[in-house]
PQR file of N, CA, C, O and H, with PARSE charges and radii, in Angstrom:
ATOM      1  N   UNK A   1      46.706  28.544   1.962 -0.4000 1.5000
ATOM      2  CA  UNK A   1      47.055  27.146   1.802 -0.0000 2.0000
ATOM      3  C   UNK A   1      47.294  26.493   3.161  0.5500 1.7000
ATOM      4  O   UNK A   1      46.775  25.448   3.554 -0.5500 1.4000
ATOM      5  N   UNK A   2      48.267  27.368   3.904 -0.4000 1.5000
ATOM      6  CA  UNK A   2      48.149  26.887   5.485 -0.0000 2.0000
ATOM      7  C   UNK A   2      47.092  26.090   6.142  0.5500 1.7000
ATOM      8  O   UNK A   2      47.107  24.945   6.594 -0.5500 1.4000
ATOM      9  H   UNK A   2      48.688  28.217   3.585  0.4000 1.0000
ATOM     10  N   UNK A   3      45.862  27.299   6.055 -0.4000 1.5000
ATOM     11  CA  UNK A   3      44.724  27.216   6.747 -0.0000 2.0000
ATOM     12  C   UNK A   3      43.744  25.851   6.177  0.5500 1.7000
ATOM     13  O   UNK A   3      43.067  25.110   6.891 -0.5500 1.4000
ATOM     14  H   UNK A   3      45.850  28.229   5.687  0.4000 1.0000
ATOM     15  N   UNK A   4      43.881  25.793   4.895 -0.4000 1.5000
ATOM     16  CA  UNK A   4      43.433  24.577   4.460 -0.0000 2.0000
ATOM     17  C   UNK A   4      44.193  23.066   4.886  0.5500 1.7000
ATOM     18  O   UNK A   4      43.562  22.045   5.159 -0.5500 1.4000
ATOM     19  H   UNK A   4      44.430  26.395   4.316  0.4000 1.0000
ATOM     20  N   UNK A   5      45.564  23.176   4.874 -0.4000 1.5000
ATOM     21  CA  UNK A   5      46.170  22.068   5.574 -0.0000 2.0000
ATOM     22  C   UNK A   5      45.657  21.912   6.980  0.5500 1.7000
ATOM     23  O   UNK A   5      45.129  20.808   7.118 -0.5500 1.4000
ATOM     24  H   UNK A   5      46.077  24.006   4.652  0.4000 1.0000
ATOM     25  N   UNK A   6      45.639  22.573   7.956 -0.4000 1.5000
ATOM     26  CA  UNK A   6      45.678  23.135   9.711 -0.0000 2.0000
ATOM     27  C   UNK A   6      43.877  22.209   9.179  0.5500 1.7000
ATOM     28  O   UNK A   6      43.780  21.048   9.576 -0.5500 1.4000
ATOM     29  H   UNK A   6      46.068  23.469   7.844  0.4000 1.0000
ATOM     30  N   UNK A   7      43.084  22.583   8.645 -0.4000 1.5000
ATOM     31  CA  UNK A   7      41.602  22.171   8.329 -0.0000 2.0000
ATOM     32  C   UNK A   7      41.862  20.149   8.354  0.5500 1.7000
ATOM     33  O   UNK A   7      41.473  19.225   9.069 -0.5500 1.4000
ATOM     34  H   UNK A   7      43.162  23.527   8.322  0.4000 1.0000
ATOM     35  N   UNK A   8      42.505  20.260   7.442 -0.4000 1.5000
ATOM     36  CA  UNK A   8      42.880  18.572   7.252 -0.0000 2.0000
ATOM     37  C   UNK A   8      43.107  17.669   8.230  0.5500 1.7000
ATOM     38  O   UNK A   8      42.403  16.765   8.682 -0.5500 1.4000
ATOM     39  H   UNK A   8      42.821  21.011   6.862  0.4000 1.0000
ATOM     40  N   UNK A   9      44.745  18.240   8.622 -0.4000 1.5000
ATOM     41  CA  UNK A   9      44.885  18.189   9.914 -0.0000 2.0000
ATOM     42  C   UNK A   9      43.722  18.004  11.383  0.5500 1.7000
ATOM     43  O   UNK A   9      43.614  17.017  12.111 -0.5500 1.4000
ATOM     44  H   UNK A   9      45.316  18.975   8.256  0.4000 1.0000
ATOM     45  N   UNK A  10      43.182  18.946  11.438 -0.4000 1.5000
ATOM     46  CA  UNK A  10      42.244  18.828  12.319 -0.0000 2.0000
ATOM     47  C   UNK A  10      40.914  17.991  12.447  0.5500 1.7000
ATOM     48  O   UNK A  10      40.142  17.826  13.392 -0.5500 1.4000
ATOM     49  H   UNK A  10      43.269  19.747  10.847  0.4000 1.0000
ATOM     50  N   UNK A  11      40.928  17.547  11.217 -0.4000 1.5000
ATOM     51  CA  UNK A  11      39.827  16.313  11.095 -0.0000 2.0000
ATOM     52  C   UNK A  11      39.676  15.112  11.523  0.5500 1.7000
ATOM     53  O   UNK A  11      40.662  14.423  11.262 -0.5500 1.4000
ATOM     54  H   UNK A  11      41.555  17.681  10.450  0.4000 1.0000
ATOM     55  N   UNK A  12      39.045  14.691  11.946 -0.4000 1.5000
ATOM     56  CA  UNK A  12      39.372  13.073  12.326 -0.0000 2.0000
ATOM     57  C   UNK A  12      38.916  12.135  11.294  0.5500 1.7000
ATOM     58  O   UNK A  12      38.293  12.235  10.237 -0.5500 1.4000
ATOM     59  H   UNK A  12      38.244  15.250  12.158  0.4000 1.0000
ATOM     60  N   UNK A  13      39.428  11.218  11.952 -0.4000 1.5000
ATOM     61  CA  UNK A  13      39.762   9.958  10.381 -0.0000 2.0000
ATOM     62  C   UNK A  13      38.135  10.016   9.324  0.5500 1.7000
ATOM     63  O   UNK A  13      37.948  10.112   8.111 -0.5500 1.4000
ATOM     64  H   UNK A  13      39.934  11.136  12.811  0.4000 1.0000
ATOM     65  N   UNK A  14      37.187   9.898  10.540 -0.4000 1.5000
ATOM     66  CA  UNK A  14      36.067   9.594   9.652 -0.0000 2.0000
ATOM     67  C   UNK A  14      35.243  10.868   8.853  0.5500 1.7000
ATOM     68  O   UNK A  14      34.321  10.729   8.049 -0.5500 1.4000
ATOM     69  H   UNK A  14      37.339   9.820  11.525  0.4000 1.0000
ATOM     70  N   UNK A  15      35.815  12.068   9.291 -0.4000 1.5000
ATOM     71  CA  UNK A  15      35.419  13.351   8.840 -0.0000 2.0000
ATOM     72  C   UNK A  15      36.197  13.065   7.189  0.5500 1.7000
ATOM     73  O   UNK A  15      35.556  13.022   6.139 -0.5500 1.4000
ATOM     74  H   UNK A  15      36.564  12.181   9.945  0.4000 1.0000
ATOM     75  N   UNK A  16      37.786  12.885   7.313 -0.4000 1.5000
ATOM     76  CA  UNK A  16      38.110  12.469   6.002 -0.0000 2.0000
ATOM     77  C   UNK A  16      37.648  11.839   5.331  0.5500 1.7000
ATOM     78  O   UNK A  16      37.347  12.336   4.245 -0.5500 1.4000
ATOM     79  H   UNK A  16      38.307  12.920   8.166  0.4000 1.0000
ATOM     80  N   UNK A  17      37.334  10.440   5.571 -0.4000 1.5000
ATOM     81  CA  UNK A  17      37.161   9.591   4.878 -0.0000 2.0000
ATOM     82  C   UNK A  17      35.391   9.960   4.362  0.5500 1.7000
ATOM     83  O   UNK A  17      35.181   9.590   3.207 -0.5500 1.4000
ATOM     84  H   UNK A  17      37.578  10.037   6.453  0.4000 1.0000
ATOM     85  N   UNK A  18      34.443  10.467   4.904 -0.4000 1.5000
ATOM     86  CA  UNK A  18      33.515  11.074   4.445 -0.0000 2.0000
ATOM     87  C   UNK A  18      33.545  12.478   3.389  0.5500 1.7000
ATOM     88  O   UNK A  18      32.678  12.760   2.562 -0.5500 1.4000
ATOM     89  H   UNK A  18      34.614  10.768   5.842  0.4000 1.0000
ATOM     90  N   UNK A  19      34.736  13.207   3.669 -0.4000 1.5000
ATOM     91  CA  UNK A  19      34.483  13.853   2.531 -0.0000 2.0000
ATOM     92  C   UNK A  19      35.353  13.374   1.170  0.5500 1.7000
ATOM     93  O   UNK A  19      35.253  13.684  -0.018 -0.5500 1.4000
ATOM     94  H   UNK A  19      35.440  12.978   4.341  0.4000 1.0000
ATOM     95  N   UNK A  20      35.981  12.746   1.682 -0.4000 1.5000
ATOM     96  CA  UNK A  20      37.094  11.830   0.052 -0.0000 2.0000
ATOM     97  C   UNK A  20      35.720  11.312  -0.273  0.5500 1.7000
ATOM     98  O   UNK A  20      35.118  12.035  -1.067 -0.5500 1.4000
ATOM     99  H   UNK A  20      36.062  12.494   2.646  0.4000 1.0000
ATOM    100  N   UNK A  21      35.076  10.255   0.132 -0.4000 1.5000
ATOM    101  CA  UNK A  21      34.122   9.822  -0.390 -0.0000 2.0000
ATOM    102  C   UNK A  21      33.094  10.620  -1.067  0.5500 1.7000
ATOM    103  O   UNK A  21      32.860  10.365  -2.249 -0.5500 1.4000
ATOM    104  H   UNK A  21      35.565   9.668   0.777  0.4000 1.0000
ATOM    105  N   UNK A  22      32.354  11.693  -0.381 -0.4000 1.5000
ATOM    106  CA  UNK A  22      31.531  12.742  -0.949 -0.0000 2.0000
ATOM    107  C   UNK A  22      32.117  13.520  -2.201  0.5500 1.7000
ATOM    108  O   UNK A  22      31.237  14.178  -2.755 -0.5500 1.4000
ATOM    109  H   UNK A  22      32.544  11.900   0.579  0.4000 1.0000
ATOM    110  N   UNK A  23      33.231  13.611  -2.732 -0.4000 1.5000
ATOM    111  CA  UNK A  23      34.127  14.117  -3.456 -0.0000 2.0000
ATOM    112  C   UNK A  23      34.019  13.271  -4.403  0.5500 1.7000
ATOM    113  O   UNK A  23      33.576  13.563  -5.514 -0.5500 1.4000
ATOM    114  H   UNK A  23      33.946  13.076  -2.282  0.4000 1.0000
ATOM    115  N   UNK A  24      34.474  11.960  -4.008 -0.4000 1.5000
ATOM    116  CA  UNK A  24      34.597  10.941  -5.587 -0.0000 2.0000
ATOM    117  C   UNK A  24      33.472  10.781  -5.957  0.5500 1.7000
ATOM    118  O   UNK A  24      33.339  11.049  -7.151 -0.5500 1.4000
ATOM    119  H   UNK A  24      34.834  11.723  -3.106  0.4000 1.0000
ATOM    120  N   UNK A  25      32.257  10.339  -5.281 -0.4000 1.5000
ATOM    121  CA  UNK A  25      30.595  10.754  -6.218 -0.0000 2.0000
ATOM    122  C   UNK A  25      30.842  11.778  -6.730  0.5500 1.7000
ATOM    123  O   UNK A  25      31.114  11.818  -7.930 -0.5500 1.4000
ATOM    124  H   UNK A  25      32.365  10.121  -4.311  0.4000 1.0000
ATOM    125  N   UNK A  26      30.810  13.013  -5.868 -0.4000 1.5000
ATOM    126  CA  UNK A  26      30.186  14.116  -7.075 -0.0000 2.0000
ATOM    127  C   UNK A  26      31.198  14.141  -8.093  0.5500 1.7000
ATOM    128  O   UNK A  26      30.711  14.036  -9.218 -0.5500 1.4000
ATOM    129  H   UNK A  26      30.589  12.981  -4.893  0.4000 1.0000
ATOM    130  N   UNK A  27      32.716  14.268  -8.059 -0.4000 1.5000
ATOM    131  CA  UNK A  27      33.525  13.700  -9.501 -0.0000 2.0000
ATOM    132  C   UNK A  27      32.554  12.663 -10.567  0.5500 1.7000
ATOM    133  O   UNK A  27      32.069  12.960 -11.658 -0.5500 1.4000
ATOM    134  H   UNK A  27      33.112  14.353  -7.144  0.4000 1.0000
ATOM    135  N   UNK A  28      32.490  11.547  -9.919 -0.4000 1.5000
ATOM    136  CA  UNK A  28      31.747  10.320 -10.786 -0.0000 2.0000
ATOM    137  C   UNK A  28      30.393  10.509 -11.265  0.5500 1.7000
ATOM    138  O   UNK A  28      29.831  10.014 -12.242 -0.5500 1.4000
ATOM    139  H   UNK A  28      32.884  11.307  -9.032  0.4000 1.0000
ATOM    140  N   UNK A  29      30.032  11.220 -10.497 -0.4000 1.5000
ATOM    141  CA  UNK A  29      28.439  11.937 -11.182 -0.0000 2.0000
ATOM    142  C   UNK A  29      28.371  13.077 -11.683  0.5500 1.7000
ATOM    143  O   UNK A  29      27.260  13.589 -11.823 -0.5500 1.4000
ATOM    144  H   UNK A  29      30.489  11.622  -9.704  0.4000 1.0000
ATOM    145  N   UNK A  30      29.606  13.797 -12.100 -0.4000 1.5000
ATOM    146  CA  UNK A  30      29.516  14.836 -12.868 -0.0000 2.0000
ATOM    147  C   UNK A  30      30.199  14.393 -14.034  0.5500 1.7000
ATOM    148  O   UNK A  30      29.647  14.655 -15.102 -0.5500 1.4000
ATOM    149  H   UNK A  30      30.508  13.380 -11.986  0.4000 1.0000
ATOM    150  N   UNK A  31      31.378  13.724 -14.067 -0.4000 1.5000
ATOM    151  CA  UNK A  31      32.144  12.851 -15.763 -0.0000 2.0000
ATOM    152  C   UNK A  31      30.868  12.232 -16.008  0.5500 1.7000
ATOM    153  O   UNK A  31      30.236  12.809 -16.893 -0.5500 1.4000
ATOM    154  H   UNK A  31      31.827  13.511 -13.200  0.4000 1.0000
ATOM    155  N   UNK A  32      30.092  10.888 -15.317 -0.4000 1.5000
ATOM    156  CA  UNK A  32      29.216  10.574 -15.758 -0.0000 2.0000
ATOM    157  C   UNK A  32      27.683  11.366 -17.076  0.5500 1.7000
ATOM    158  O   UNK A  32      27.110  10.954 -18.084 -0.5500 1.4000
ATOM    159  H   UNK A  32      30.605  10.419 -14.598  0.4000 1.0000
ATOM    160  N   UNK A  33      27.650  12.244 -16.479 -0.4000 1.5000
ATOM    161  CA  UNK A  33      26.593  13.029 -16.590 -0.0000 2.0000
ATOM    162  C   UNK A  33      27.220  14.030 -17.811  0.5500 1.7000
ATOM    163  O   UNK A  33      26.435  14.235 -18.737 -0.5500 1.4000
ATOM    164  H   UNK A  33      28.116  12.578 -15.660  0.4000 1.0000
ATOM    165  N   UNK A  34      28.640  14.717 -17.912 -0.4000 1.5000
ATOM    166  CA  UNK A  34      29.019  14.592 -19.357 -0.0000 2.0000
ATOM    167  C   UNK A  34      29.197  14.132 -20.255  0.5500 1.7000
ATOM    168  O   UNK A  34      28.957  14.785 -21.271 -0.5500 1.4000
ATOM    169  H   UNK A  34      29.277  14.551 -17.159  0.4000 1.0000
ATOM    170  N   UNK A  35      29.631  12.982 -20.360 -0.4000 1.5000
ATOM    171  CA  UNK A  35      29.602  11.964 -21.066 -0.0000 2.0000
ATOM    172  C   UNK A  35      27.792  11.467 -21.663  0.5500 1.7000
ATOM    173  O   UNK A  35      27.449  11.516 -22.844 -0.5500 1.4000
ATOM    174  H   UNK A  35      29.826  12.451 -19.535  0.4000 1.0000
ATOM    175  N   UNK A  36      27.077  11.118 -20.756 -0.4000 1.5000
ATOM    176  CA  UNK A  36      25.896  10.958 -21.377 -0.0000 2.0000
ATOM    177  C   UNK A  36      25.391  12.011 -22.100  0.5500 1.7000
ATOM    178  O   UNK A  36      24.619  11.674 -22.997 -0.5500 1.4000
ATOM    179  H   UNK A  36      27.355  11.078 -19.796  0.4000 1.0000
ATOM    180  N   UNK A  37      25.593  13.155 -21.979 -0.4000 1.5000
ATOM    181  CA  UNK A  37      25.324  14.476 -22.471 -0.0000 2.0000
ATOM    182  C   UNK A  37      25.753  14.437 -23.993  0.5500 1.7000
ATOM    183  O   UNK A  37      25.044  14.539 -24.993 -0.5500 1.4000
ATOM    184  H   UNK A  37      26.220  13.429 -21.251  0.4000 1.0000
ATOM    185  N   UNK A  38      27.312  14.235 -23.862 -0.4000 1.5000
ATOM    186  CA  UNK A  38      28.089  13.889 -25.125 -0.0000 2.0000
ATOM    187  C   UNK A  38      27.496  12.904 -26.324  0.5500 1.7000
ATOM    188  O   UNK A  38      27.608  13.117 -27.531 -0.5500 1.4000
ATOM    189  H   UNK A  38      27.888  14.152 -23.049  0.4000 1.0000
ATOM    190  N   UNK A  39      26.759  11.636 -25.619 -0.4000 1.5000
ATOM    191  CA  UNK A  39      26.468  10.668 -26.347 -0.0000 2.0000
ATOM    192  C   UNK A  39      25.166  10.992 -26.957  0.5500 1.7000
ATOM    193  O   UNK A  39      24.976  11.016 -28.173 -0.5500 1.4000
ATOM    194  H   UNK A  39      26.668  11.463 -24.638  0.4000 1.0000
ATOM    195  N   UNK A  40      24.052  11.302 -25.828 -0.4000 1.5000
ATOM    196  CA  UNK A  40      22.861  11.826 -26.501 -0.0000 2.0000
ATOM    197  C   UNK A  40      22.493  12.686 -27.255  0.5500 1.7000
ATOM    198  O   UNK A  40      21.444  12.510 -27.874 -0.5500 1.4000
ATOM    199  H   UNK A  40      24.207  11.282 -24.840  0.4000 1.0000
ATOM    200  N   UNK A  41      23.473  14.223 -27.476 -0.4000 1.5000
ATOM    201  CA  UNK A  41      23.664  14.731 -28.440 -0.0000 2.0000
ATOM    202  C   UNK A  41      24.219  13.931 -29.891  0.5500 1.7000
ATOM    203  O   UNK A  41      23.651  14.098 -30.970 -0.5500 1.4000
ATOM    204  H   UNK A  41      24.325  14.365 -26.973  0.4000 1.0000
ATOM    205  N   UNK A  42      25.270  13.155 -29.735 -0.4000 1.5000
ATOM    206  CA  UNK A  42      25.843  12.368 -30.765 -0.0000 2.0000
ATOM    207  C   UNK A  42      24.441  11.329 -31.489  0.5500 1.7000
ATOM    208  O   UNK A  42      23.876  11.248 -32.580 -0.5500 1.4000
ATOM    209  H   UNK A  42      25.732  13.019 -28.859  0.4000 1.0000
ATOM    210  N   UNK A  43      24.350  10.720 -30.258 -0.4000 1.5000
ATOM    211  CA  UNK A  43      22.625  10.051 -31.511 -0.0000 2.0000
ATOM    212  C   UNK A  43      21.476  10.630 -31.658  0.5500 1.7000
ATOM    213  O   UNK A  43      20.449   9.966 -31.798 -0.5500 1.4000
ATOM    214  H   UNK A  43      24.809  10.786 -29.372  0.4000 1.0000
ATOM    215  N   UNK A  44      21.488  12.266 -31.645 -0.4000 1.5000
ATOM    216  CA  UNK A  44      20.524  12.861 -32.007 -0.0000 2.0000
ATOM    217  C   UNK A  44      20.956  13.286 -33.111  0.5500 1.7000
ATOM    218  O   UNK A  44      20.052  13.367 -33.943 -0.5500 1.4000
ATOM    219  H   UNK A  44      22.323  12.806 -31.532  0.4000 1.0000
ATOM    220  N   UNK A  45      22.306  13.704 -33.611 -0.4000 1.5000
ATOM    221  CA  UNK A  45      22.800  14.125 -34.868 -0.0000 2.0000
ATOM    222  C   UNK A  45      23.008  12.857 -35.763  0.5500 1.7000
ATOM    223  O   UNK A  45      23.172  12.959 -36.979 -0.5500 1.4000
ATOM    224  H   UNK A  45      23.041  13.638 -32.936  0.4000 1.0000
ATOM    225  N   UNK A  46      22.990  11.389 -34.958 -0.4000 1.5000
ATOM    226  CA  UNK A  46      23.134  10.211 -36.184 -0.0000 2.0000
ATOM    227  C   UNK A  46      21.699   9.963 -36.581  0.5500 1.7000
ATOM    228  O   UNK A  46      21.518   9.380 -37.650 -0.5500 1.4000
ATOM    229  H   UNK A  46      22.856  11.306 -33.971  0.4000 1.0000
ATOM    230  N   UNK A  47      20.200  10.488 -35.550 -0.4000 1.5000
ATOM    231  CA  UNK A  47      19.154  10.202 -35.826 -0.0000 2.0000
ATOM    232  C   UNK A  47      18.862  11.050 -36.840  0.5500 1.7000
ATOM    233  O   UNK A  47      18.232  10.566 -37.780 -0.5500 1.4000
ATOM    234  H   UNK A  47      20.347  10.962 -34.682  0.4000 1.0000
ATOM    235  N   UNK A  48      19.131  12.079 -36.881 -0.4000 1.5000
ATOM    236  CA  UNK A  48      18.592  13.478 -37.716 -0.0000 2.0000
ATOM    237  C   UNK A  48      19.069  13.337 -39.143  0.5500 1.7000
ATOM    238  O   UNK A  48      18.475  13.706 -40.156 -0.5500 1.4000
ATOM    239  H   UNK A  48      19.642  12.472 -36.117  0.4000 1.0000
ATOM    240  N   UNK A  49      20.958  12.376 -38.991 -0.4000 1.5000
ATOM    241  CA  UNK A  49      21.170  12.067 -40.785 -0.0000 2.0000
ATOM    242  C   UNK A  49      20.440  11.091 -41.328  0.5500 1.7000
ATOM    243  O   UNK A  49      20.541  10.968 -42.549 -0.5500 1.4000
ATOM    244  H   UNK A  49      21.440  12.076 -38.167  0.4000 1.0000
ATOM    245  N   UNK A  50      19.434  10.059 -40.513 -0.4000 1.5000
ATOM    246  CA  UNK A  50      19.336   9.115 -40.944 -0.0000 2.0000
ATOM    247  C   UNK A  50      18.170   9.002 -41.306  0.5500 1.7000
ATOM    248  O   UNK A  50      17.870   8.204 -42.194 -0.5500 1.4000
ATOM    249  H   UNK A  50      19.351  10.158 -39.521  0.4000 1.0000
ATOM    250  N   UNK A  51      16.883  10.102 -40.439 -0.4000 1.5000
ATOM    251  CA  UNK A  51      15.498   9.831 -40.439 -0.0000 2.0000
ATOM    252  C   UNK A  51      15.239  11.206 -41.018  0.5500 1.7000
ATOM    253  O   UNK A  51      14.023  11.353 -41.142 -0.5500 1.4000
ATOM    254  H   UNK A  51      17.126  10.751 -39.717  0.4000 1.0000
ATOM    255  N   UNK A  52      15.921  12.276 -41.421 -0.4000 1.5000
ATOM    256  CA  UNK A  52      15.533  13.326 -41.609 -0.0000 2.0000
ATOM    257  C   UNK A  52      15.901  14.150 -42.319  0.5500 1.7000
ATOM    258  O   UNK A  52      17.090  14.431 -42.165 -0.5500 1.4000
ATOM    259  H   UNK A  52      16.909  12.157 -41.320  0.4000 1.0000
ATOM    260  N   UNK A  53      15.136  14.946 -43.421 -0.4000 1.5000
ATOM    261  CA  UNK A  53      15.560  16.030 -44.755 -0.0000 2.0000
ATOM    262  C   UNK A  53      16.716  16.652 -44.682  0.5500 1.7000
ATOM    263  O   UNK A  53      17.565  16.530 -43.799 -0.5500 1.4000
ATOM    264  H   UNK A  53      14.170  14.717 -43.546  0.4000 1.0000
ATOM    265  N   UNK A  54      16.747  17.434 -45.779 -0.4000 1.5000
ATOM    266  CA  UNK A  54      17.590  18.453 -45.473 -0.0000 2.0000
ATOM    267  C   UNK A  54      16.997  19.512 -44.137  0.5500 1.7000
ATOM    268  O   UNK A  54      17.728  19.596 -43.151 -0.5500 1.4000
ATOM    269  H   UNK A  54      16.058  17.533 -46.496  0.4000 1.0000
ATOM    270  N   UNK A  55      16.185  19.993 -44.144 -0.4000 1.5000
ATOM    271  CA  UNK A  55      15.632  20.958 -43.605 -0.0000 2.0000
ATOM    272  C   UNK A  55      15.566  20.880 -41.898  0.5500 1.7000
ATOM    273  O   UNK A  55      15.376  21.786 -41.087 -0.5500 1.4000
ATOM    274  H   UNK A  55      15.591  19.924 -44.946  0.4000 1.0000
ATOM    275  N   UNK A  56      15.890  18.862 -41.615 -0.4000 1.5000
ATOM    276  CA  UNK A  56      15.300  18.319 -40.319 -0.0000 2.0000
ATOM    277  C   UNK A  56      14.374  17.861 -40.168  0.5500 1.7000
ATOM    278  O   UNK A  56      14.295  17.156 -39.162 -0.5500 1.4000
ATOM    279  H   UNK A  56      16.044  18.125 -42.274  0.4000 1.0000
ATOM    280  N   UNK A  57      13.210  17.978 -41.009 -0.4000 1.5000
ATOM    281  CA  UNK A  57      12.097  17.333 -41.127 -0.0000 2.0000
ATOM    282  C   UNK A  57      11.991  16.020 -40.802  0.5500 1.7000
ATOM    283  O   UNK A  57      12.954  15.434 -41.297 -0.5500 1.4000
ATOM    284  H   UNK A  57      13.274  18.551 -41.826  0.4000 1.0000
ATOM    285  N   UNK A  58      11.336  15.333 -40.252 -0.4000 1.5000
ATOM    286  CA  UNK A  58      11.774  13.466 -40.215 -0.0000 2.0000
ATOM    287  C   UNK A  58      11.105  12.819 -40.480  0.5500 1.7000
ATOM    288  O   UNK A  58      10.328  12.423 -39.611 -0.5500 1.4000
ATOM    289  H   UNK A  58      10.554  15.809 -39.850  0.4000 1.0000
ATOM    290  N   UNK A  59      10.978  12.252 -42.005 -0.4000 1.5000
ATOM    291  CA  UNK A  59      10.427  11.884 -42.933 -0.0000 2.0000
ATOM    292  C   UNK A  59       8.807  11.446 -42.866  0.5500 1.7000
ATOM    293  O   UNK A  59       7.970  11.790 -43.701 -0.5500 1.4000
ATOM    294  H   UNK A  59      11.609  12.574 -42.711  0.4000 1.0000
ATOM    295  N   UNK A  60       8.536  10.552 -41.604 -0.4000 1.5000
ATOM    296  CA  UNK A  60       7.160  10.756 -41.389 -0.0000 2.0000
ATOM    297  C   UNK A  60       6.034  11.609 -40.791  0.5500 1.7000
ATOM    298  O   UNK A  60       4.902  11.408 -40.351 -0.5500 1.4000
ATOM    299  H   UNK A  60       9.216  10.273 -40.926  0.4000 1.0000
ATOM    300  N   UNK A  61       6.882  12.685 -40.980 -0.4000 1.5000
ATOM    301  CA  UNK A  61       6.143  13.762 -40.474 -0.0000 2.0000
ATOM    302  C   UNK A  61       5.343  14.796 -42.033  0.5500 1.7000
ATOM    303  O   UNK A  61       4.231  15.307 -42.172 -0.5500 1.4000
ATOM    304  H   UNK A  61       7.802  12.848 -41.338  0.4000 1.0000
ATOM    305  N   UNK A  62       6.420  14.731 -42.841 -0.4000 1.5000
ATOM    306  CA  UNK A  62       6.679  15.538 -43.839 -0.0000 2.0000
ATOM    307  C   UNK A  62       4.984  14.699 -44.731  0.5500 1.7000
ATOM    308  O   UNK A  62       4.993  13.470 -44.662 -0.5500 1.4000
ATOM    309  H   UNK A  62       7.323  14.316 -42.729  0.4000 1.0000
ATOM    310  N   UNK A  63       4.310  15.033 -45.120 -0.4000 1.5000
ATOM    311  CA  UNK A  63       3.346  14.729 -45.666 -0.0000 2.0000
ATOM    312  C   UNK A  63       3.094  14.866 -47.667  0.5500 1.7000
ATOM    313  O   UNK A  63       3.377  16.015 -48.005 -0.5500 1.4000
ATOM    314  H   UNK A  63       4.303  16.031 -45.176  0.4000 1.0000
ATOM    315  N   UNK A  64       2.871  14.416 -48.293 -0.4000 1.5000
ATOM    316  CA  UNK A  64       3.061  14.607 -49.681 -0.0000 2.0000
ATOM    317  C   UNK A  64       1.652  15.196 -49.903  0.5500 1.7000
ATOM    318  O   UNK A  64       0.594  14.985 -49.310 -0.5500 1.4000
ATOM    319  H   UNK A  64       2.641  13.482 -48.018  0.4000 1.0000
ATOM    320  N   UNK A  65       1.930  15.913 -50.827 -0.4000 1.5000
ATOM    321  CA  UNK A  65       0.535  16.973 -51.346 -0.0000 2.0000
ATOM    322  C   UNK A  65      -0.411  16.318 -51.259  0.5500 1.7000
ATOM    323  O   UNK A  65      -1.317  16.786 -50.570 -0.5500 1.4000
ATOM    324  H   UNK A  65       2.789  16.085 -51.309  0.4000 1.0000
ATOM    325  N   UNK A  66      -0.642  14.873 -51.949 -0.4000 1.5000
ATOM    326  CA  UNK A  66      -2.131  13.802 -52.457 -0.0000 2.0000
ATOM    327  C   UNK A  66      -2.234  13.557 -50.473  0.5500 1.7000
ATOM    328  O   UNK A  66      -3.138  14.252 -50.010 -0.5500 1.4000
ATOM    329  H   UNK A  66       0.094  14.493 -52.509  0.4000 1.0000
ATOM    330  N   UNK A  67      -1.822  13.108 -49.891 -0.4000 1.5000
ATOM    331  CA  UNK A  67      -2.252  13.245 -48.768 -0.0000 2.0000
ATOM    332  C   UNK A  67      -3.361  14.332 -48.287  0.5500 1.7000
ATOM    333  O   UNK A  67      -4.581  14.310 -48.123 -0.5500 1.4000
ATOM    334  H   UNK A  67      -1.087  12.543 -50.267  0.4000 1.0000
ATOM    335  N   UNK A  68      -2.329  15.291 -48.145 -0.4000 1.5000
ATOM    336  CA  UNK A  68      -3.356  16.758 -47.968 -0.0000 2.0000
ATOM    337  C   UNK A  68      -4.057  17.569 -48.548  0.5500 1.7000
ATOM    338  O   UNK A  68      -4.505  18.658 -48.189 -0.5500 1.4000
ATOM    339  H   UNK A  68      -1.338  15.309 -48.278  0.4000 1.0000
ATOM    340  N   UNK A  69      -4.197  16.645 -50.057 -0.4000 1.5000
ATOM    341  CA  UNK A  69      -5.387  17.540 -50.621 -0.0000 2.0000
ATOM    342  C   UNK A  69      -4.856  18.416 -51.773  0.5500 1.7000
ATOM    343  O   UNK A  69      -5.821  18.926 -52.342 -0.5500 1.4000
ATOM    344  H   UNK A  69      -3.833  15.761 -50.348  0.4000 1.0000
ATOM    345  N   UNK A  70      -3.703  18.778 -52.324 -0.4000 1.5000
ATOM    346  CA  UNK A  70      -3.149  19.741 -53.058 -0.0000 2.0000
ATOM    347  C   UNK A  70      -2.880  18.304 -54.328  0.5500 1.7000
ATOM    348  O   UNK A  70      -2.426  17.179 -54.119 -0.5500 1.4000
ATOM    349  H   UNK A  70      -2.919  18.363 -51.862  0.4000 1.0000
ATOM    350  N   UNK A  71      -3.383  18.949 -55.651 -0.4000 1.5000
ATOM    351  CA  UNK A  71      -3.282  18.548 -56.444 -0.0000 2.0000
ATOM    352  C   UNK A  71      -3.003  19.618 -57.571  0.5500 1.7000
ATOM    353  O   UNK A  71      -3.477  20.754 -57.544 -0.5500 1.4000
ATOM    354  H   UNK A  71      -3.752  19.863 -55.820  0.4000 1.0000
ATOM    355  N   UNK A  72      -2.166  19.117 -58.581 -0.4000 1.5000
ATOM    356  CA  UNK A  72      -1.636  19.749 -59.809 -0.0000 2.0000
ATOM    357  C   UNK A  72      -2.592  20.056 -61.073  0.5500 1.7000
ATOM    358  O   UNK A  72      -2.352  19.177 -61.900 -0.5500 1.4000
ATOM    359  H   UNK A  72      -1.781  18.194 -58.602  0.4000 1.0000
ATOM    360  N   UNK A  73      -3.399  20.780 -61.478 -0.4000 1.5000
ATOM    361  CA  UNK A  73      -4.527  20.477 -62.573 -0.0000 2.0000
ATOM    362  C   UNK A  73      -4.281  21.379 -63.385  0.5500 1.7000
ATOM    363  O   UNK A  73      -4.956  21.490 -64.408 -0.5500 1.4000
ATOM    364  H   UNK A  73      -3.594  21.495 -60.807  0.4000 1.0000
TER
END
């Protein structure tokens, strides 16, 4: 812990103020970047209740038999 203070200490103003700064980006671009993570998962699970089967299927994909040819006789 010393040696990390004695480090501080020994910096000059603009050495600090460059790494406080380099510090609060990568903070702000890493919350950032969870958060979107968070959300895009979240409207992939509101897309999937809304456009898609039980199974996941999403509805215009899923094709009905008379489409493809399978008929009941």
């Amino acid at each position: 812990m010393s040696k990390i203070i004695e480090l501080i200490y020994d910096m000059e103003l603009y050495e600090l103020l460059a790494t406080s700064l380099v510090f609060g980006i990568s903070t702000t671009v890493l919350i950032s970047w969870v958060v979107l993570d968070y959300q895009e998962r979240k409207l992939d699970r509101a897309d999937q209740e809304q456009f898609a089967d039980e199974y996941g299927i999403p509805y215009w994909v899923r094709a009905t038999d008379e489409q493809i040819g399978i008929t009941n006789r």
